[in-house]
N, CA, C and O atoms as a Maestro MAE file, in Angstrom:
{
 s_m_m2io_version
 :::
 2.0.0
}

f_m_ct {
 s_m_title
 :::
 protein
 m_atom[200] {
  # First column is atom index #
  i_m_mmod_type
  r_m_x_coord
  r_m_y_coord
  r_m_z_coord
  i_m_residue_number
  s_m_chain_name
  s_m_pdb_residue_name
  s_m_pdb_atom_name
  i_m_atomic_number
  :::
  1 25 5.204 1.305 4.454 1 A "UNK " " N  " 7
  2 3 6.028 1.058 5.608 1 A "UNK " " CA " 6
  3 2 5.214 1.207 6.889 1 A "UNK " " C  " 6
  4 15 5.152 0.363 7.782 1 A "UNK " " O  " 8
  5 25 4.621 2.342 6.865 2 A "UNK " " N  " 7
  6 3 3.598 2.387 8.239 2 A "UNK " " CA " 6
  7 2 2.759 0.894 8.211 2 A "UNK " " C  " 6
  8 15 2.767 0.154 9.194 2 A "UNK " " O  " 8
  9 25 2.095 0.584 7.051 3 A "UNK " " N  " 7
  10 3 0.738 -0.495 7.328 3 A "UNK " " CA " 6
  11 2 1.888 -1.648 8.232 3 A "UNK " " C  " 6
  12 15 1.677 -2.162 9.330 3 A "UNK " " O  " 8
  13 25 2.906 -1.785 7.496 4 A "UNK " " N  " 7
  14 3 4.024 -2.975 7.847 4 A "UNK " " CA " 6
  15 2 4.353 -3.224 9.297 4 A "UNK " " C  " 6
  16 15 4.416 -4.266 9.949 4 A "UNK " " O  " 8
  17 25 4.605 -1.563 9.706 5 A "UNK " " N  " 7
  18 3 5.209 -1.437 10.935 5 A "UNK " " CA " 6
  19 2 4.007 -1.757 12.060 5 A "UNK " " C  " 6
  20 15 4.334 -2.318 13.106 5 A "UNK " " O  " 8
  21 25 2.571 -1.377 11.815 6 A "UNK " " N  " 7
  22 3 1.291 -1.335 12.335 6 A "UNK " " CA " 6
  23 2 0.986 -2.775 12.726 6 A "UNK " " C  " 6
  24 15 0.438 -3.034 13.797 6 A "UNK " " O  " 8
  25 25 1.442 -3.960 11.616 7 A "UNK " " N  " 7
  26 3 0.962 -5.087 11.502 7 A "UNK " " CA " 6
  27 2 2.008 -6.101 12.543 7 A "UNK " " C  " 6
  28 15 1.583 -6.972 13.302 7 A "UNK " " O  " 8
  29 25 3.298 -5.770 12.368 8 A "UNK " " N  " 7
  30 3 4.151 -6.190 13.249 8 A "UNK " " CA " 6
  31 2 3.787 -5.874 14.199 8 A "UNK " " C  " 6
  32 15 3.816 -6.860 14.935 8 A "UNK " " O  " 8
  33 25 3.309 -4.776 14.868 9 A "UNK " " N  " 7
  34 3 3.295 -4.534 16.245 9 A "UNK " " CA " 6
  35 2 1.278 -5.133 16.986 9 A "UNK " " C  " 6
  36 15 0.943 -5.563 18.089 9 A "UNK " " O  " 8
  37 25 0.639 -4.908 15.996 10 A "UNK " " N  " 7
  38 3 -0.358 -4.783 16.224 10 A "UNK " " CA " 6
  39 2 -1.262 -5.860 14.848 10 A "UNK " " C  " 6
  40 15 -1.902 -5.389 13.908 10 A "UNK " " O  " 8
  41 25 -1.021 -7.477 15.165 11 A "UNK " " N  " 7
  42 3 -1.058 -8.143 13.974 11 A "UNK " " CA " 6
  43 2 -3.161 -7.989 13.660 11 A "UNK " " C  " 6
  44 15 -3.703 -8.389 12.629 11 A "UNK " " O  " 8
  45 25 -3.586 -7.617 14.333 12 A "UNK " " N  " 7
  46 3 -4.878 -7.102 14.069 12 A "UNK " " CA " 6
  47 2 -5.986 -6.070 14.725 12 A "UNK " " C  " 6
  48 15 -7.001 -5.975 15.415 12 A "UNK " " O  " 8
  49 25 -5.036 -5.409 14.000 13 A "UNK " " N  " 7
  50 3 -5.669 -3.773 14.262 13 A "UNK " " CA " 6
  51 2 -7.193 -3.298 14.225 13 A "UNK " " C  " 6
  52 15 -7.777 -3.771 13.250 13 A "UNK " " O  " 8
  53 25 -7.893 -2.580 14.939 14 A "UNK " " N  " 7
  54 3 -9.065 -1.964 15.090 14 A "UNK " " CA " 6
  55 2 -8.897 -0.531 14.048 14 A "UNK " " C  " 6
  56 15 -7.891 0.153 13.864 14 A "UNK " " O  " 8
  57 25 -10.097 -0.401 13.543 15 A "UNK " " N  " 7
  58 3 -10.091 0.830 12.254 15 A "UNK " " CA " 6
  59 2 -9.580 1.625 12.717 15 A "UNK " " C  " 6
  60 15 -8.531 1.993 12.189 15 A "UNK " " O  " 8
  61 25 -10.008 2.235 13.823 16 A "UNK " " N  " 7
  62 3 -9.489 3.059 14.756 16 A "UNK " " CA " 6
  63 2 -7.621 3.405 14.874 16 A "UNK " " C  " 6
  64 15 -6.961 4.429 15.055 16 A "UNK " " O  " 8
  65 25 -7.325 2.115 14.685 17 A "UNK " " N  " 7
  66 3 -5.879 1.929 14.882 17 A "UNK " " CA " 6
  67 2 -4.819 1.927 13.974 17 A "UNK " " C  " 6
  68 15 -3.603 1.851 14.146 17 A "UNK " " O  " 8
  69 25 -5.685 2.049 12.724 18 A "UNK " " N  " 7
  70 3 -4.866 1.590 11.311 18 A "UNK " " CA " 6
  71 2 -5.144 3.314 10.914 18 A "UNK " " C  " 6
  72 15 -4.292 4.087 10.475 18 A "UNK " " O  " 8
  73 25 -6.807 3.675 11.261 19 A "UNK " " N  " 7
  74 3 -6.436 5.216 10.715 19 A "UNK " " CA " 6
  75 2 -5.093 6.005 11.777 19 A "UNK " " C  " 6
  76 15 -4.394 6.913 11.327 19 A "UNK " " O  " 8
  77 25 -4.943 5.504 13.083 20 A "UNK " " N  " 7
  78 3 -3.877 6.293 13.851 20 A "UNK " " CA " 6
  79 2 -2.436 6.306 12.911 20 A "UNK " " C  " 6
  80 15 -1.670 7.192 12.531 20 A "UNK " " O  " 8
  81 25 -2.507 4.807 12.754 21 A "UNK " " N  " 7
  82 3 -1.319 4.604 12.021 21 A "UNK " " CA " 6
  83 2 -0.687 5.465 10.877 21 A "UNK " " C  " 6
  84 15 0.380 6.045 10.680 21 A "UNK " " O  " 8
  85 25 -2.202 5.206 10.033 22 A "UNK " " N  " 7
  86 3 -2.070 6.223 8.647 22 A "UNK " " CA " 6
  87 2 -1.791 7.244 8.778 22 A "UNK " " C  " 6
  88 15 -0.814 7.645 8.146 22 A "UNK " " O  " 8
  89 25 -2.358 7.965 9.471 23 A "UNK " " N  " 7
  90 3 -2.707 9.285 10.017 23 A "UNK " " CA " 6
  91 2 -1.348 10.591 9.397 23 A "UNK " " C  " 6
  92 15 -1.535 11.769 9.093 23 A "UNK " " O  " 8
  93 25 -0.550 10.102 9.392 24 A "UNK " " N  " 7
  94 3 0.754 11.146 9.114 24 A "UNK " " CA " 6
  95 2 0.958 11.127 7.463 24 A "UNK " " C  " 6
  96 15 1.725 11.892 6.878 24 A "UNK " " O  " 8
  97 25 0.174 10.166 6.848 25 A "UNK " " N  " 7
  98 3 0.210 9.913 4.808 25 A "UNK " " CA " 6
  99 2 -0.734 10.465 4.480 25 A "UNK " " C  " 6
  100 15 -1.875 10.566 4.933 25 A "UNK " " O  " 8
  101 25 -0.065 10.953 3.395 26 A "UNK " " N  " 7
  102 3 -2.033 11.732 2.575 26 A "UNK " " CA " 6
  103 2 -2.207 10.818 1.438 26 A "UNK " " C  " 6
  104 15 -1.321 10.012 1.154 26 A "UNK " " O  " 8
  105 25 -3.341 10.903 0.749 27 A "UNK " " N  " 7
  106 3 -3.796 10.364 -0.224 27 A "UNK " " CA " 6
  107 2 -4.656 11.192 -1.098 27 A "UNK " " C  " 6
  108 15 -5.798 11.557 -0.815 27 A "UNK " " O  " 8
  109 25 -3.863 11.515 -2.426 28 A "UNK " " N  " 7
  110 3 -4.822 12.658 -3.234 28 A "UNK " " CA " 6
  111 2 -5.393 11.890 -4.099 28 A "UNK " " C  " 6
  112 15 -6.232 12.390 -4.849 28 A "UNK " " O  " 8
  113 25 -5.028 10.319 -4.207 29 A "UNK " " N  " 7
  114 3 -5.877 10.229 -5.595 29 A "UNK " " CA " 6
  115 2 -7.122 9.430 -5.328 29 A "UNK " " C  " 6
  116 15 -7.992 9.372 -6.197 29 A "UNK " " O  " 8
  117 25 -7.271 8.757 -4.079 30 A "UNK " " N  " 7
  118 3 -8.875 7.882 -4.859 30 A "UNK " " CA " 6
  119 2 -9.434 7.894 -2.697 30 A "UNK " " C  " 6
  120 15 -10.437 7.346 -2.242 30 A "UNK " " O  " 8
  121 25 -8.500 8.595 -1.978 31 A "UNK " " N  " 7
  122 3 -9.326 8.643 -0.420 31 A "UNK " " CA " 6
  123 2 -9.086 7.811 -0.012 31 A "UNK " " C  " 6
  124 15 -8.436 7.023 -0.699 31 A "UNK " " O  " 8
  125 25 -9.424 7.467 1.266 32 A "UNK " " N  " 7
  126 3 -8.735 6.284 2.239 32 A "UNK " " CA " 6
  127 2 -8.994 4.995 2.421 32 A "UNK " " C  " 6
  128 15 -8.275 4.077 2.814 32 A "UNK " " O  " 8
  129 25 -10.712 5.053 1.909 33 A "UNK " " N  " 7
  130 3 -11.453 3.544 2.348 33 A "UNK " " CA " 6
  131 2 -10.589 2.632 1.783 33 A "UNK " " C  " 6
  132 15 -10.092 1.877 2.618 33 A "UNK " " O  " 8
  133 25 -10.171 2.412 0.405 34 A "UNK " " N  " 7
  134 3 -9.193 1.416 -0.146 34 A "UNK " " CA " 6
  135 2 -8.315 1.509 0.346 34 A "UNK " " C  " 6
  136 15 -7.559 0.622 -0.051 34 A "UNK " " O  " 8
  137 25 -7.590 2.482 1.515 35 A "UNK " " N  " 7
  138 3 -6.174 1.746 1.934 35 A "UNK " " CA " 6
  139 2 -6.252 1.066 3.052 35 A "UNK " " C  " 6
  140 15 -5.458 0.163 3.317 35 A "UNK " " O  " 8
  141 25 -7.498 1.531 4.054 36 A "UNK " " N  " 7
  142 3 -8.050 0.899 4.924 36 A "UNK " " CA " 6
  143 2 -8.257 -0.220 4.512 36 A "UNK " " C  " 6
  144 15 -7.498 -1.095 4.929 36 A "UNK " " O  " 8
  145 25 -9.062 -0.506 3.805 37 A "UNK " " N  " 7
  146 3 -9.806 -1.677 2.945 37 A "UNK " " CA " 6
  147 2 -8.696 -2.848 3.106 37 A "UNK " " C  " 6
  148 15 -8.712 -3.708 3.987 37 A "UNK " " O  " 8
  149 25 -7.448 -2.671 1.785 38 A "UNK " " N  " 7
  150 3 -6.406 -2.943 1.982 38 A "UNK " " CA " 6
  151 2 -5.488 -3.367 3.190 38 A "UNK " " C  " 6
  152 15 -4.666 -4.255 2.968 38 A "UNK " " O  " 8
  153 25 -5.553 -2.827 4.419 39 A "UNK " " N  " 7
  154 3 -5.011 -2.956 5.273 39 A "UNK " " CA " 6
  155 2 -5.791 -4.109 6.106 39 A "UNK " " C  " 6
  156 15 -5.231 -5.142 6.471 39 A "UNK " " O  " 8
  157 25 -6.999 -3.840 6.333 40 A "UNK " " N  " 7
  158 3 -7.574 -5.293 7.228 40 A "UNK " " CA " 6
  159 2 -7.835 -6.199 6.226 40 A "UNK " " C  " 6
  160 15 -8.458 -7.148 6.701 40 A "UNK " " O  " 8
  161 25 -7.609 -6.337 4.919 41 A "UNK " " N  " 7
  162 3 -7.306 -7.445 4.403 41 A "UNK " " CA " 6
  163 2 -6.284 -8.340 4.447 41 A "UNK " " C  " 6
  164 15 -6.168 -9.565 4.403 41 A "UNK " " O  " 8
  165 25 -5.364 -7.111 4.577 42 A "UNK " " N  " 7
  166 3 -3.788 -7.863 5.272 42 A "UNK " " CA " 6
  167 2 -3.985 -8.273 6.273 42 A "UNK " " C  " 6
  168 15 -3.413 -9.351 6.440 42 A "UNK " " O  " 8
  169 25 -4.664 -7.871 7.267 43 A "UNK " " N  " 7
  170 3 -4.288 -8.166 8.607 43 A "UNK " " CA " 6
  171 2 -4.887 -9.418 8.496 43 A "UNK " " C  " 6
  172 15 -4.218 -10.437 8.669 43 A "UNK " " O  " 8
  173 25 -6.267 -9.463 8.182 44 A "UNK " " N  " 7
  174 3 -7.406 -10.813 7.891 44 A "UNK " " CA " 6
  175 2 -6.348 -12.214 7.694 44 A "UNK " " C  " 6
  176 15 -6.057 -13.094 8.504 44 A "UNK " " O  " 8
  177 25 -5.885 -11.984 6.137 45 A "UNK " " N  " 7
  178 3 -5.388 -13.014 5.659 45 A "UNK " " CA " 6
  179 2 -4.095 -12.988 5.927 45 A "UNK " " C  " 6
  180 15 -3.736 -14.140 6.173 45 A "UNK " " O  " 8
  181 25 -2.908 -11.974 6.027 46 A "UNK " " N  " 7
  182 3 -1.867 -12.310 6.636 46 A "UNK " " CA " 6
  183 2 -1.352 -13.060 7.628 46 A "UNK " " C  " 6
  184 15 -2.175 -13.344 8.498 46 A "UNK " " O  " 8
  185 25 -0.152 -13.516 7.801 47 A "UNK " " N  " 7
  186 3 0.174 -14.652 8.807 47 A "UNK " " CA " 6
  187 2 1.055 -13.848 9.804 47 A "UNK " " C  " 6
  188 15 2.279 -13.977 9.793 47 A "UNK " " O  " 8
  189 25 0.451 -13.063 10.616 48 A "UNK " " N  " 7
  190 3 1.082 -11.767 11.719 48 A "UNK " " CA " 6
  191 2 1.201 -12.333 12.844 48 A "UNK " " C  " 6
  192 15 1.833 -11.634 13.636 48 A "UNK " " O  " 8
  193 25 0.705 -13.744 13.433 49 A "UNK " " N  " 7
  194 3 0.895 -14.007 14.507 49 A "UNK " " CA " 6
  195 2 1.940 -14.956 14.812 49 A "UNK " " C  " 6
  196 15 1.681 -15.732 15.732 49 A "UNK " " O  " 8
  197 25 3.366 -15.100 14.093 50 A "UNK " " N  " 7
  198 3 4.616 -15.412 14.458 50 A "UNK " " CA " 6
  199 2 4.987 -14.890 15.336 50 A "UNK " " C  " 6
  200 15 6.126 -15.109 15.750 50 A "UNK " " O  " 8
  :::
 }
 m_bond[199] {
  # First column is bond index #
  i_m_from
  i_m_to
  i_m_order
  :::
  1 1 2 1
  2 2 3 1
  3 3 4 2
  4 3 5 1
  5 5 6 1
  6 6 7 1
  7 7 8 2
  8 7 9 1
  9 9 10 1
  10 10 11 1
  11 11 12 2
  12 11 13 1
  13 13 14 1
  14 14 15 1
  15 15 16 2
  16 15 17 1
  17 17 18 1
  18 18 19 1
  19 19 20 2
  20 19 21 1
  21 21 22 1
  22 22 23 1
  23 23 24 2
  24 23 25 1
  25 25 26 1
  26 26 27 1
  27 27 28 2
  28 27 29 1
  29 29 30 1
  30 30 31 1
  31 31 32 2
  32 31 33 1
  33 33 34 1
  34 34 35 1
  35 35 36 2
  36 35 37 1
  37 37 38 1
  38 38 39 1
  39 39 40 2
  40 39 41 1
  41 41 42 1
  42 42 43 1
  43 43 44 2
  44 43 45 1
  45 45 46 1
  46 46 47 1
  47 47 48 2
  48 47 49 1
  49 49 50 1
  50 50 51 1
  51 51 52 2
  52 51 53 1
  53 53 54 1
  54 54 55 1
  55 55 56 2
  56 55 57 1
  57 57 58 1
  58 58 59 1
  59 59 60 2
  60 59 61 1
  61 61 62 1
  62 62 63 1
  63 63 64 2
  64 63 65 1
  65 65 66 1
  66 66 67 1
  67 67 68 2
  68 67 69 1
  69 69 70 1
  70 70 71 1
  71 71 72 2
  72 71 73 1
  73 73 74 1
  74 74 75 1
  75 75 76 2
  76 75 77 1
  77 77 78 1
  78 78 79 1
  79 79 80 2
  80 79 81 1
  81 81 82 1
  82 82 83 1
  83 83 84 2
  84 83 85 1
  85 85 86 1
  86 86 87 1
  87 87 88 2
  88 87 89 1
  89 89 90 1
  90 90 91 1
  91 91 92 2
  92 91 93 1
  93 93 94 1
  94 94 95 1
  95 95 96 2
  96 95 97 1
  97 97 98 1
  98 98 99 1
  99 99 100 2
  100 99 101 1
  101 101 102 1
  102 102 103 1
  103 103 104 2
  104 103 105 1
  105 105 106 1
  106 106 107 1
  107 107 108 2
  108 107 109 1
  109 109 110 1
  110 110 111 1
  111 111 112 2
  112 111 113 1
  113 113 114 1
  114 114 115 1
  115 115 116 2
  116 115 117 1
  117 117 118 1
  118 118 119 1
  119 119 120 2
  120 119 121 1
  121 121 122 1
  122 122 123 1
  123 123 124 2
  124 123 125 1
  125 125 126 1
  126 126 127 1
  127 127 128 2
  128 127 129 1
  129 129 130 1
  130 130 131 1
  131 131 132 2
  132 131 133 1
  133 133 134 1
  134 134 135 1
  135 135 136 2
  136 135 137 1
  137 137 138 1
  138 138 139 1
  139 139 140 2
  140 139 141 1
  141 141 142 1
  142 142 143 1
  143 143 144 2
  144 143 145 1
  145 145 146 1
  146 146 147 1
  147 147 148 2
  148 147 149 1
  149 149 150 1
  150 150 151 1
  151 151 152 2
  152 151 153 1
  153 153 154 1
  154 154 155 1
  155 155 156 2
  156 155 157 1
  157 157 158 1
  158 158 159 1
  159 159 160 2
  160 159 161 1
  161 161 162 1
  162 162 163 1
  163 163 164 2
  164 163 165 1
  165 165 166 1
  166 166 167 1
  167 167 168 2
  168 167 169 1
  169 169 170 1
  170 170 171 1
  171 171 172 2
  172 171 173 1
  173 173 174 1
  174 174 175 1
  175 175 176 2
  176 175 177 1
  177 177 178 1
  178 178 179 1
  179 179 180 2
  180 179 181 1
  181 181 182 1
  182 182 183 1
  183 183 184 2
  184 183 185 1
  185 185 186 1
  186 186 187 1
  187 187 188 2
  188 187 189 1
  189 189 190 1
  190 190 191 1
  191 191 192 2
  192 191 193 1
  193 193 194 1
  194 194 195 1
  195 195 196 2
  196 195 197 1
  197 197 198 1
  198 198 199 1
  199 199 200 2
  :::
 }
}
């Protein structure tokens, strides 16, 4: 829900901006680079600028 809400508002976010976003979720099983990772892939190939 955060990456979602991040992308609506902010259809291509700076690392900087996606860790702000994250910032309040933890992640115990494999660390952040893959959700990061994940996330400017969305932003990359997603269609956010409607």
């Amino acid at each position: 829900m955060a990456t979602a809400n991040l992308l609506e508002s902010c259809p291509h976010p700076t690392e900087d901006e996606v860790r702000e976003a994250l910032s309040g979720n933890l992640c115990r099983c494999t660390g952040y680079q893959k959700i990061l990772d994940a996330v400017n892939l969305a932003a990359t190939e997603g269609s956010h600028d409607d």
